[in-house]
N, C-alpha and C positions, 0 to 999 in steps of 0.2 A: 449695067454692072458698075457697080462703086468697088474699087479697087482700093486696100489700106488704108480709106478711113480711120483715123486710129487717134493720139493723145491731143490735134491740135482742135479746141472745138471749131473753126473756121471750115475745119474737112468734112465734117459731121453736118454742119452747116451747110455746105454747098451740096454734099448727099441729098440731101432733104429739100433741095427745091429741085433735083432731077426727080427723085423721091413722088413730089405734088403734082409731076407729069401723070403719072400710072397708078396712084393708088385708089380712085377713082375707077379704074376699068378691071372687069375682072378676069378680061384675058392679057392683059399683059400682069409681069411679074420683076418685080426689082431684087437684085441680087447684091449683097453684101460679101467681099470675098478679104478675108482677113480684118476684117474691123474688130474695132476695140470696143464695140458693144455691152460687152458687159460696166463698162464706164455709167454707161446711160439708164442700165438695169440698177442699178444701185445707187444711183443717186449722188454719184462721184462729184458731179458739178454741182458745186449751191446753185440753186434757183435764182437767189439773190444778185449775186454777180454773173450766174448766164442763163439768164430767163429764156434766151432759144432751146437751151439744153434741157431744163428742164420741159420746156412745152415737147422737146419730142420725146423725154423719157415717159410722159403723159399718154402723148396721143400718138408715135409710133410704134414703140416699142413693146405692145399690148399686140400690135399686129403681125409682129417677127415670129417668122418661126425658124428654129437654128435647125438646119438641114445637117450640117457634117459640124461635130463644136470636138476640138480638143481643149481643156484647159490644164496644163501640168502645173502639179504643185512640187515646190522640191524640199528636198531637207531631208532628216530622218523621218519616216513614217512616209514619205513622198506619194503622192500616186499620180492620177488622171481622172477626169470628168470626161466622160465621152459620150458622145451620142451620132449614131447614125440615121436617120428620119427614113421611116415612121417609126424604130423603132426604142425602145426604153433609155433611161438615163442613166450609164453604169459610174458608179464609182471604182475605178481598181487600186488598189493595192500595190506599189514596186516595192520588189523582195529584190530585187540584184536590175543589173545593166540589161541582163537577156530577158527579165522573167518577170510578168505582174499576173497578179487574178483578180478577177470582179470580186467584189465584198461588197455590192450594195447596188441594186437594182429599181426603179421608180417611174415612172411615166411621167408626173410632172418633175419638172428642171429645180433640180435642190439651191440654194444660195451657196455662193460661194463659202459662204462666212462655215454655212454647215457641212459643206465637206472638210473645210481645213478644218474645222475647231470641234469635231463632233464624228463624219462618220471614218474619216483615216485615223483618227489616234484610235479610237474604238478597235477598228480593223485591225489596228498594226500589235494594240493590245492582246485580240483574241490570238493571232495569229501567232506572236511568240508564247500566247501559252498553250497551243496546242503543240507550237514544235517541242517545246519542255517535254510536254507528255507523249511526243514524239506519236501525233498526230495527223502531223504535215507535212 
């Protein structure tokens, strides 16, 4: 288990040679618990200046599979990416502090870049014109 892994690439780095122990066996299983993975899914690190990070955005992170992923987005239109393993990818929706609804369901893992710029304005669009028309 790698514990918080997360912004310093050194962490990410030292992951990945406990990592080279087990990926090889296919009964052992390595666990990432709070890492900042999606860094590596995107491409956050130039290659150029950290050529480790890209080699594992290459050749790990093809091999992850996110088991429990919250991602909150905040602001107005706000919601969450969630996923619980094995099953779908929801986008939700927050309407208030108590209250969100799924708006957007998938099986493969959406990019970040397409929930915030794509499927929550959309969502947050439809949703206040259904409340107008006093739909919702």
């Amino acid at each position: 288990i790698a514990a918080y892994p997360s912004f310093d690439p050194r962490e990410l780095v030292a992951a990945d040679k406990v990592w080279s122990f087990v990926r090889n066996d296919d009964k052992k299983s390595f666990v990432f618990f709070n890492a900042e993975l999606d860094r590596l899914r995107s491409n956050y690190y130039p290659g150029l200046f950290y050529p480790q990070m890209a080699r594992l955005s290459k050749e790990m992170m093809p091999l992850v599979t996110p088991v429990y992923y919250i991602h909150n987005f905040k602001g107005a239109g706000g919601g969450v990416l969630f996923r619980a393993y094995p099953g779908p990818w929801q986008v939700l929706l927050r309407l208030s502090q108590e209250e969100v609804v799924v708006v957007h369901v998938q099986d493969e893992q959406p990019s970040l870049k397409t929930v915030a710029l794509d499927i929550l304005p959309r969502a947050a669009v439809e949703y206040m014109k259904k409340k107008k028309e006093g739909n919702a």
